[in-house]
C-alpha positions as CSV (number, residue, x, y, z in Angstrom):
1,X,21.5,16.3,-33.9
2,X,19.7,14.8,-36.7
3,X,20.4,11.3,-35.8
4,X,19.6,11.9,-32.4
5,X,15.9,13.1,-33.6
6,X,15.2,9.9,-35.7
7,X,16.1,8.0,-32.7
8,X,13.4,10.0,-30.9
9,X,11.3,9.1,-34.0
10,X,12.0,5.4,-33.6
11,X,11.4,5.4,-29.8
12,X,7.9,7.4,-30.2
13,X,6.8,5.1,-33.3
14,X,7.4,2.0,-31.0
15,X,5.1,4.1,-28.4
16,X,2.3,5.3,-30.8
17,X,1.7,2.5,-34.0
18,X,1.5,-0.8,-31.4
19,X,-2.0,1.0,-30.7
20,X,-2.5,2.4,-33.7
21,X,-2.3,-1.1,-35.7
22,X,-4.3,-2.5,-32.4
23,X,-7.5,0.0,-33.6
24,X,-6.8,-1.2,-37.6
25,X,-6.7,-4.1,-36.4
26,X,-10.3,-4.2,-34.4
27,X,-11.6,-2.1,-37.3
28,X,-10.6,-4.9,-40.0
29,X,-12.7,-8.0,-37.7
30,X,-15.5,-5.1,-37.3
31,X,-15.1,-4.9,-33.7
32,X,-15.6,-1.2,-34.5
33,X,-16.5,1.4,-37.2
34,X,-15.3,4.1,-38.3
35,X,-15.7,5.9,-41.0
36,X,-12.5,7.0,-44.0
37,X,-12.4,10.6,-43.1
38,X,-12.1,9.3,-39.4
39,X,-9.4,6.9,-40.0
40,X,-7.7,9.3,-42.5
41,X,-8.1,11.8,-39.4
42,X,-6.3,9.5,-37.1
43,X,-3.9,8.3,-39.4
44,X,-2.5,11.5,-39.8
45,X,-2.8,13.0,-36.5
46,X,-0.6,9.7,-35.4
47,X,2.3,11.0,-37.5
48,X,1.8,14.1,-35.9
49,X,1.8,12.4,-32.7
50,X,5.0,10.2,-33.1
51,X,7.1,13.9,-34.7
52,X,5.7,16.1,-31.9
53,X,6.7,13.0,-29.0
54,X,10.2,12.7,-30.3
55,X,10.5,16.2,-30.9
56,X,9.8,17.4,-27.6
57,X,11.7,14.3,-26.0
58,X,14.4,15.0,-27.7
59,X,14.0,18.7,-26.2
60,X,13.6,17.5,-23.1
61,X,16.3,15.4,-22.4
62,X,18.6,18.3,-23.8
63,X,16.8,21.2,-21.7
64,X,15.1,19.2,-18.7
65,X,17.7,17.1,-17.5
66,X,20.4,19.4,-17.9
67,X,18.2,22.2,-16.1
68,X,17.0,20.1,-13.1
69,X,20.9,18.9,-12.5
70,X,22.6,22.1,-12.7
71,X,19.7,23.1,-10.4
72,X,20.1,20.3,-7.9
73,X,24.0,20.6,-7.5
74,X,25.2,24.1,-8.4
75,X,22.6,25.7,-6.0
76,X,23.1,22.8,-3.4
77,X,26.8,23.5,-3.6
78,X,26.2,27.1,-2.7
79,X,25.2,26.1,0.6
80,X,22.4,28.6,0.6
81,X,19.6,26.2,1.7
82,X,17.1,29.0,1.3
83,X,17.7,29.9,-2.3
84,X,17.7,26.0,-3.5
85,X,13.8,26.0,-1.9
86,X,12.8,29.1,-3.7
87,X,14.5,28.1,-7.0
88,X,13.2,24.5,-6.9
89,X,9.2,25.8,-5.9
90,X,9.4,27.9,-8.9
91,X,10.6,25.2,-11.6
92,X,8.7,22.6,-10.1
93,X,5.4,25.2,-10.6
94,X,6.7,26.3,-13.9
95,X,7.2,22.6,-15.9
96,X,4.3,21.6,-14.1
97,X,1.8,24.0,-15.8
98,X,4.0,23.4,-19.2
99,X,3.5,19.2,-18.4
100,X,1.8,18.1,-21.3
101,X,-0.2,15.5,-19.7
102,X,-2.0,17.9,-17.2
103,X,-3.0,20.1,-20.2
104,X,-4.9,17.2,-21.7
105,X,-6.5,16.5,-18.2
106,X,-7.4,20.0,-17.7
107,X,-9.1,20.3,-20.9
108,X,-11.5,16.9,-20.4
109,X,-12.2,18.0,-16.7
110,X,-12.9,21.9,-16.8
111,X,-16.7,21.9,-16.6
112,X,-15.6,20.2,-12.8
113,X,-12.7,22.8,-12.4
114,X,-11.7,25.6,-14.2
115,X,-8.4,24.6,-16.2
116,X,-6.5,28.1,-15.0
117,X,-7.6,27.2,-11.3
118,X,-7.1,23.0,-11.9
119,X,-3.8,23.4,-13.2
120,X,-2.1,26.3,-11.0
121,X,-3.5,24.3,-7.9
122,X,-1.5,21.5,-9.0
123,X,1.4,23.4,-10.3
124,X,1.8,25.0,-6.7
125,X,1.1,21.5,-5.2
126,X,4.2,19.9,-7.2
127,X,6.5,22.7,-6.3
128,X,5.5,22.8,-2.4
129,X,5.9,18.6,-2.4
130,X,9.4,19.3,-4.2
131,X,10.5,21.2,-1.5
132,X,9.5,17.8,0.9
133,X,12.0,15.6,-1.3
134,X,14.7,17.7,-0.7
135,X,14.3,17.9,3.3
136,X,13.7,14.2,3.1
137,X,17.1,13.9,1.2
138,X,18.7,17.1,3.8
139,X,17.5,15.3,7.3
140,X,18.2,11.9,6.0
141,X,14.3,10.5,6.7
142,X,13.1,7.2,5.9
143,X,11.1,7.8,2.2
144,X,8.1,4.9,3.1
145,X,7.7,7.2,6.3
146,X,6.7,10.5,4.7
147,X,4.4,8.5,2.0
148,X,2.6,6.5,4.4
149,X,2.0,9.9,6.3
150,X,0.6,12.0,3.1
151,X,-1.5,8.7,1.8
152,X,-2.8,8.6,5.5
153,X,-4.0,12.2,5.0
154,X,-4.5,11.5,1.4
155,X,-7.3,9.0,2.2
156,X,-8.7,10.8,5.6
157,X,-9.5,13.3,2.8
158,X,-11.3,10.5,1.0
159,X,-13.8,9.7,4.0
160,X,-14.3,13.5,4.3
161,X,-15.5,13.7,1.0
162,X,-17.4,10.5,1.4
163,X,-19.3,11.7,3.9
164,X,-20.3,14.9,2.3
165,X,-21.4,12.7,-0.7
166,X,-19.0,13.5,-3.0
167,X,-17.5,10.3,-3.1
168,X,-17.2,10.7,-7.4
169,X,-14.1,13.0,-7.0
170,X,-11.9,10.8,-5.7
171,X,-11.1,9.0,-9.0
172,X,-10.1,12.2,-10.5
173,X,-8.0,13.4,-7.4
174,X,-6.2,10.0,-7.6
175,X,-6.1,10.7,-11.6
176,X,-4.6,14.4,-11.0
177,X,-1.0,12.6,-9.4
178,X,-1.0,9.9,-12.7
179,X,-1.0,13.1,-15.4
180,X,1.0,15.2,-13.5
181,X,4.7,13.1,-13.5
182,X,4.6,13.0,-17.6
183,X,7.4,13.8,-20.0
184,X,7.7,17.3,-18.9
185,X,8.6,16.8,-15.2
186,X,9.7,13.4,-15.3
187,X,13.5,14.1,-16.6
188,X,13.6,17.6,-14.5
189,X,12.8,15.2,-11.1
190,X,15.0,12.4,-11.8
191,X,17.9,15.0,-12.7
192,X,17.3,17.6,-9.8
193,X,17.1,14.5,-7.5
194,X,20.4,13.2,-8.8
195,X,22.1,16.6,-8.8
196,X,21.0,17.5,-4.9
197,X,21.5,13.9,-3.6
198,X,25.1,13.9,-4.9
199,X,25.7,16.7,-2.8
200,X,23.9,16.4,0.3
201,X,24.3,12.3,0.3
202,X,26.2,9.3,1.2
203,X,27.6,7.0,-1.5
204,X,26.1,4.5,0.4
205,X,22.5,6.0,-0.3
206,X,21.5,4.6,-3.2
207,X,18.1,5.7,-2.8
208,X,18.0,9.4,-2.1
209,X,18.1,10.7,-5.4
210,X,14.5,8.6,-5.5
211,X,11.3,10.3,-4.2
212,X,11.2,13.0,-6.4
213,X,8.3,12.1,-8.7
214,X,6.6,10.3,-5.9
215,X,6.1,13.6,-3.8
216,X,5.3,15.1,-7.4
217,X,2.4,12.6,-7.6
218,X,0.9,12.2,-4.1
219,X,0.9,16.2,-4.2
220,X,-1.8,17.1,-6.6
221,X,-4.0,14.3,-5.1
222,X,-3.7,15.9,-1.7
223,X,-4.9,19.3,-3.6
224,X,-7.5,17.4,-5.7
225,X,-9.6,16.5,-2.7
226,X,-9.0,19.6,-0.7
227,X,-10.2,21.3,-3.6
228,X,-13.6,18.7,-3.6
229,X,-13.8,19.2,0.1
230,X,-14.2,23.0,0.2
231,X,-16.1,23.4,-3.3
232,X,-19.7,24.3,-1.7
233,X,-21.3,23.4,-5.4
234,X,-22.9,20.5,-7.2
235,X,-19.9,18.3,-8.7
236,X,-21.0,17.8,-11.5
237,X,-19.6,16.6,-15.0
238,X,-20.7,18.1,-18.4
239,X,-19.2,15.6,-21.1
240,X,-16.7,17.6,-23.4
241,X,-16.9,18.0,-27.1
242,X,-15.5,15.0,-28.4
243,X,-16.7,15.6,-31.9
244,X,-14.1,15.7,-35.1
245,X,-14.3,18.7,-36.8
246,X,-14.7,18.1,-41.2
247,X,-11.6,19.8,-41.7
248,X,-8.8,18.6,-40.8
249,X,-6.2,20.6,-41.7
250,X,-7.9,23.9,-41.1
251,X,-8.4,21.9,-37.2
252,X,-5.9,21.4,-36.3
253,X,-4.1,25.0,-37.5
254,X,-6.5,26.1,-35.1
255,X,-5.3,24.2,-32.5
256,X,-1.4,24.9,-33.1
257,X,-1.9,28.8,-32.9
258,X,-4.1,28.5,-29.7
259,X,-1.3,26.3,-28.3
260,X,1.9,28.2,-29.7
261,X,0.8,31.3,-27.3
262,X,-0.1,28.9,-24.6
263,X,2.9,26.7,-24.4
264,X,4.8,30.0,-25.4
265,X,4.1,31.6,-22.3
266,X,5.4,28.5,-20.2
267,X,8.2,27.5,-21.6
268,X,9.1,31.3,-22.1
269,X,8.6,32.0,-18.1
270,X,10.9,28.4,-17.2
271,X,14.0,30.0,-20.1
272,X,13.7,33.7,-18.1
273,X,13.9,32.1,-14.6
274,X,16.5,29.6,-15.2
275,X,18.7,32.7,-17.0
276,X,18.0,34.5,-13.3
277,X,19.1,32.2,-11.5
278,X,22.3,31.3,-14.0
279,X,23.1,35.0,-14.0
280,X,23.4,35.1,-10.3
281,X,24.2,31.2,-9.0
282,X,25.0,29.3,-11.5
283,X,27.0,31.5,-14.4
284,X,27.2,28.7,-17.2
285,X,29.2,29.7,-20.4
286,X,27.6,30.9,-23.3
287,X,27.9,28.2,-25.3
288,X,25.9,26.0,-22.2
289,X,23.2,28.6,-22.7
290,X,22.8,28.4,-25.8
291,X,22.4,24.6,-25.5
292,X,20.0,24.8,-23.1
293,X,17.7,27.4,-25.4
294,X,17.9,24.8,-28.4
295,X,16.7,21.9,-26.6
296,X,13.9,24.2,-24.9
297,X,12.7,25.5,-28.7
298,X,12.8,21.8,-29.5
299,X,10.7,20.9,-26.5
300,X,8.6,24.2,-27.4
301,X,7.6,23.0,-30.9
302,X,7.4,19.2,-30.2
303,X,5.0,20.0,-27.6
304,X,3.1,22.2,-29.6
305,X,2.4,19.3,-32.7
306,X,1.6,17.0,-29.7
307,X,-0.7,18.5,-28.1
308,X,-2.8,20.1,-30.8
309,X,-2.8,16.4,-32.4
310,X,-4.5,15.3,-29.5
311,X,-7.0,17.7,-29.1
312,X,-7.8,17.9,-32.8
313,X,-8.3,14.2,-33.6
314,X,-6.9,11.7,-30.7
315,X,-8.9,12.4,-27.5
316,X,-12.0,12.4,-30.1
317,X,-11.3,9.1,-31.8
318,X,-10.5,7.8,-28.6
319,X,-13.7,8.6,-26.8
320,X,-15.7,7.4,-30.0
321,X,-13.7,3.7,-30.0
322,X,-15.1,3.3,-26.1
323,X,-18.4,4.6,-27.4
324,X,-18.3,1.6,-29.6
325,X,-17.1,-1.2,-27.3
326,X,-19.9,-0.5,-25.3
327,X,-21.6,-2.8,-27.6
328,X,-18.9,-5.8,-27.8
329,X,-19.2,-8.7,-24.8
330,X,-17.6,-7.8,-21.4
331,X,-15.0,-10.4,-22.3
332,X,-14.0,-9.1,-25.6
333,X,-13.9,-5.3,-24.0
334,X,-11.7,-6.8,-21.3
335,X,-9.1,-8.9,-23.1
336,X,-9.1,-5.4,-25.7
337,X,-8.0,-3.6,-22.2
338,X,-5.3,-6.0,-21.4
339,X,-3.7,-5.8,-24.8
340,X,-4.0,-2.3,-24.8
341,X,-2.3,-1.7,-21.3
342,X,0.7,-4.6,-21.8
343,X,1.0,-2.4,-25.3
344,X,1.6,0.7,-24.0
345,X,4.0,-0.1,-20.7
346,X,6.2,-2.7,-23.3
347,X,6.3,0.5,-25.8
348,X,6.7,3.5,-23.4
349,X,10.2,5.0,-23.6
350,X,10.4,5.9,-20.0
351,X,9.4,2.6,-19.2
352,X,12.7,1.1,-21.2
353,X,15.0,3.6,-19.2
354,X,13.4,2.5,-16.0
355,X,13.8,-1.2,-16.3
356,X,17.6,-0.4,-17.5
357,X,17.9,1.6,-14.2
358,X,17.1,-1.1,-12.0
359,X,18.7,-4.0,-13.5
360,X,21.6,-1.8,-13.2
361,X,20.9,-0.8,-9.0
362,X,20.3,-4.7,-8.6
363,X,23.6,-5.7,-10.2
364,X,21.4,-8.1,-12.7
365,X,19.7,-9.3,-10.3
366,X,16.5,-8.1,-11.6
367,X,16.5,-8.8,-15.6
368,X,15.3,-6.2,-18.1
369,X,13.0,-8.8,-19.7
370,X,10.9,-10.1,-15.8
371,X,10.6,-6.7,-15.4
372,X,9.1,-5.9,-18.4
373,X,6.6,-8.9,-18.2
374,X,5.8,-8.0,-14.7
375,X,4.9,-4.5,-15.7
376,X,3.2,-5.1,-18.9
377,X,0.7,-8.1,-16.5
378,X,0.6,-4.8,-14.2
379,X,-0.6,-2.0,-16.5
380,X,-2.6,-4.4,-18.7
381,X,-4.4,-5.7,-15.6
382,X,-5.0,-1.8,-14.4
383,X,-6.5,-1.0,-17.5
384,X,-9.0,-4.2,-17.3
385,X,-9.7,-3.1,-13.4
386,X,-10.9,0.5,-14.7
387,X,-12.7,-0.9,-17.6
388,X,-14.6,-3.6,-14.9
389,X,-15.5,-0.6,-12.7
390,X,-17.0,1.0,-15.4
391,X,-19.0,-2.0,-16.7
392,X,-19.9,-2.9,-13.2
393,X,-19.8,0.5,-11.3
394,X,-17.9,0.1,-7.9
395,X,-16.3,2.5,-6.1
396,X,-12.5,3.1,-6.9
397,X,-11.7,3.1,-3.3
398,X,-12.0,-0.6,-3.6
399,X,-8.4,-0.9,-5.6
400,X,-7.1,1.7,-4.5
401,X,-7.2,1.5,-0.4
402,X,-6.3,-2.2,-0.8
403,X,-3.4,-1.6,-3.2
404,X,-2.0,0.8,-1.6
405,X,-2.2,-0.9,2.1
406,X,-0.2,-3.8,-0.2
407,X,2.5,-1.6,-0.9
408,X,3.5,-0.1,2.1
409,X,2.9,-3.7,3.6
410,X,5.8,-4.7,1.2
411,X,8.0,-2.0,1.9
412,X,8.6,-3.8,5.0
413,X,9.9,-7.1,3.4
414,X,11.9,-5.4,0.5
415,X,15.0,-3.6,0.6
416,X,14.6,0.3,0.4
417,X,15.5,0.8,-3.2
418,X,12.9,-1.3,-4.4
419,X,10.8,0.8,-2.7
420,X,12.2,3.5,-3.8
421,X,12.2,3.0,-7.4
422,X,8.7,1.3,-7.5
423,X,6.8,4.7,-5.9
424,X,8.9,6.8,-8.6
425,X,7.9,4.2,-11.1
426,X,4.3,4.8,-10.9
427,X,4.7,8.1,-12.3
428,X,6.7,6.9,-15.1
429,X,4.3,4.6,-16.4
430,X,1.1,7.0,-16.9
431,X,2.4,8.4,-19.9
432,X,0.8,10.6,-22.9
433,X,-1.0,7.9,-24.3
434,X,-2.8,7.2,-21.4
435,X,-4.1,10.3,-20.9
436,X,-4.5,11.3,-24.6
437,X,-6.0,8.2,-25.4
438,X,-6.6,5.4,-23.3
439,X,-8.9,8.0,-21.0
440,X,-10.5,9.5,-23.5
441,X,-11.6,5.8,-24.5
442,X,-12.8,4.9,-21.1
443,X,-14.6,7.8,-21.0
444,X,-16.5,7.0,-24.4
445,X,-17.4,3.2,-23.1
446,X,-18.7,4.6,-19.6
447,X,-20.9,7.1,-21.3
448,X,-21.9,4.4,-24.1
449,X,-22.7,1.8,-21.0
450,X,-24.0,4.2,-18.0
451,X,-24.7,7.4,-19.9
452,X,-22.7,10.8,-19.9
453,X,-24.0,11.3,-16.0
454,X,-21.9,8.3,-14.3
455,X,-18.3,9.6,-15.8
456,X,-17.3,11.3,-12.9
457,X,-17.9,8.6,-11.1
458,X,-16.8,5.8,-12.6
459,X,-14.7,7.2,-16.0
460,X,-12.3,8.1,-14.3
461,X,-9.8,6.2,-12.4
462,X,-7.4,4.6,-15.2
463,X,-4.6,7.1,-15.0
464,X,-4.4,6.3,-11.1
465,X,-4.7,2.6,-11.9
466,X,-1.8,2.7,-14.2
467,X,0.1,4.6,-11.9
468,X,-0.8,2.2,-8.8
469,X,0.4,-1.4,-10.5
470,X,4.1,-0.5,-11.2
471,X,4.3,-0.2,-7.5
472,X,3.1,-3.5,-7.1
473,X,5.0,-5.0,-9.4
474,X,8.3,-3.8,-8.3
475,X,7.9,-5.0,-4.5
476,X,6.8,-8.2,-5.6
477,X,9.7,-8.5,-7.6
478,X,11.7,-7.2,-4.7
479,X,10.1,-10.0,-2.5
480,X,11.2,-12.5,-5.4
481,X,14.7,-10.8,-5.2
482,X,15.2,-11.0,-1.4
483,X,13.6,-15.0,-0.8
484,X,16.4,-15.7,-3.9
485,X,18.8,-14.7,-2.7
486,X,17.9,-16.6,0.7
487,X,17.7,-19.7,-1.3
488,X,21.5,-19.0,-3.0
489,X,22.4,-18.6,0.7
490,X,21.5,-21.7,1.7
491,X,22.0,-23.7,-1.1
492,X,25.7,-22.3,-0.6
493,X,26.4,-22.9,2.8
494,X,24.8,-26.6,2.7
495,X,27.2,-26.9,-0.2
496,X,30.1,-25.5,2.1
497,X,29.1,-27.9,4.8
498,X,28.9,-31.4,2.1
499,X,32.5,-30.1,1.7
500,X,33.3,-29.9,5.3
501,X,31.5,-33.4,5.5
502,X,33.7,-35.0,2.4
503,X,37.2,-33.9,4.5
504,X,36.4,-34.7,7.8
505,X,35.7,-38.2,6.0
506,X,38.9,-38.1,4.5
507,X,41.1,-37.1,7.0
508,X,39.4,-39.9,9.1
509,X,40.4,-42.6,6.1
């Protein structure tokens, strides 16, 4: 067990200190200021960080996965279609309000909604698109068909709330479906996607058991601007308290009692159902059980340091560094925004696992290492995209209707798993820096540019952005994948026919 946690250690110090040493690193050529309590502040709260990440992932992977797959097949197995829906609508609404992610959303956006309302709308959006994965996997339908279908209705929304003149939501709605596929529901997807697809599908499927996080992520956008479209008030944003207490210590004890009752009461209500549902479907031994509890308290506590980190020191330093770039060139704040987005995709666990995932579905065909460039040019381009909207203030829907036409475009020209894996991938890459950090930063240079009024508007928008280029760069790469092996093709059958050529001139000798 302890071995297994410093590897969790290692794998959330490669995520956290690349941008930590990036800020030390603008702070020794004066790029920025900050002052020692401040960097004493963040030093500390990114130890806390990296324990609370590798504790909870190390929960996670113990608790979530094992969860989601004796979900997916033992109810699946019990042929009792009905039961499967309600027991998959519950987690998915459960580990949705516990995701860690839509917490830290929730808590820069409640002057727009209320966090309660924000994050049970979204909860109950995630388990109600669950429930579309698994009819998509139970009546065998085509994956890119459902998708293009909800983003149509996703982005009919879009002009309804354009024409009402609340065109400043839509970055948030899009941001909603970036935050919500984080560590918490990421590993229960993939696994209940795995367990009901080895049930209910053909070996020759590789793709069922995708789809999963992509519902999970178009779902809360679909509720996002539902949510704009009937709201009858101003939407407007009041900028949160950003502000570092003098205190650390007493802080941030603050902040881990306030979040030991909240994340209590999750993770306490997804241990009672799962035990229902055991008792009566599943029966797992004891010894199972008690397996499963562990790696839930792990999960419990990790998440607990993590998020009371972030609220306590990160999501304040954060904002203050963007306040600050607002006075470097365009071109330094840009070329900061690339490093910081190829950064965090090259250091993202779920990224590594992703990347080892396809090379093995492509039979090497894809490398670890192109893929890893292609989505660290992808996020790190993302990131500059939101960071030009904000210095230039134009509409999201100008990346984000284009880019998404270009994927489903693609689809057509790649084969399905690319497709597949890309969509599932977008979720994957948004992970808690982005939203801990890397928002709270944008945030601080849009209201240091445009003022505290235009964040709505053009402050948010990086999550989606993130979770947009992996798409991208997977089809491409699937394009690339499919013209190669053309080219082997015919390089092998003009080699077959020189052969031919060589003995029909030897048998005429």
């Amino acid at each position: 067990m302890f071995k297994e946690i410093l590897i969790e250690i290692k794998k959330s110090s490669f995520s956290v200190l690349p941008i930590y040493f990036l800020i030390l690193l603008l702070l020794l050529l004066k790029v920025i200021d900050l002052s020692g309590y401040e960097i004493l502040s963040f030093s500390l709260a990114t130890i806390l960080l990296i324990v609370g990440i590798a504790l909870f992932n190390y929960g996670a992977d113990n608790a979530m996965t094992p969860i989601g797959k004796k979900i997916g097949r033992g109810l699946t197995k019990q042929g009792k279609i009905w039961v499967l829906f309600l027991a998959v609508f519950v987690f998915g609404f459960l580990i949705t309000i516990a995701e860690p992610d839509l917490s830290v959303l929730a808590q820069q956006t409640k002057s727009v909604f209320e966090k309660p309302l924000l994050v049970i709308s979204i909860s109950v959006s995630v388990g109600f698109f669950m429930l579309l994965a698994i009819l998509k996997i139970i009546k065998k339908v085509n994956l890119i068909r459902i998708l293009s279908l909800l983003y149509m209705i996703s982005f009919a929304l879009v002009a309804m709330i354009a024409y009402q003149g609340k065109e400043q939501m839509v970055a948030l709605a899009f941001d909603s479906g970036g935050v919500t596929t984080g560590p918490m529901t990421v590993p229960f997807l993939m696994a209940l996607g795995a367990g009901v697809a080895s049930i209910l599908a053909q070996k020759s499927e590789k793709d069922a058991s995708f789809g999963f996080i992509a519902f999970s992520s178009i779902g809360p956008v679909i509720i996002m601007l539902l949510l704009s479209l009937m709201s009858s008030g101003n939407m407007t944003y009041e900028l949160a308290d950003y502000s570092l207490s003098d205190n650390f210590f007493m802080n941030y004890m603050h902040y881990i009692l306030e979040k030991l009752k909240d994340v209590g009461l999750s993770i306490g209500l997804i241990l009672i159902s799962f035990l229902v549902v055991n008792f009566i479907f599943l029966h797992s031994t004891k010894k199972q059980l008690l397996y499963l509890v562990r790696g839930l308290l792990f999960a419990y506590i990790g998440l607990v340091i993590f998020l009371a980190a972030v609220d306590a020191t990160y999501m304040g330093i954060g904002y203050k560094i963007g306040t600050l770039l607002a006075d470097a060139d365009n071109s330094l704040i840009l070329l900061i925004a690339f490093i910081i987005g190829a950064l965090t995709v090259l250091a993202e666990p779920a990224i590594k696992i992703l990347v080892i995932q396809v090379e093995d579905i492509t039979n090497g065909l894809i490398k670890r290492r192109n893929m890893l460039i292609a989505l660290a040019i992808g996020v790190g381009s993302a990131i500059v995209l939101a960071f030009t909207r904000i210095i230039f203030k134009y509409s999201i829907l100008y990346i984000i209707i284009p880019g998404y036409i270009t994927c489903f475009i693609l689809a057509f020209f790649v084969p399905k798993i690319y497709t597949a894996i890309a969509f599932d991938a977008g979720g994957v890459a948004s992970g808690p820096l982005t939203s801990s950090f890397i928002l709270p930063m944008a945030l601080g240079l849009c209201a240091g540019l445009n003022g505290p009024d235009s964040i709505l508007a053009y402050g948010f928008g990086i999550v989606s952005l993130v979770a947009l280029s992996p798409l991208l760069s997977i089809e491409i790469l699937g394009v690339f994948s499919v013209f190669s092996n053309r080219y082997k093709m015919n390089k092998a059958i003009k080699n077959v026919l020189k052969e031919d050529d060589k003995i029909i001139i030897s048998f005429g000798e």
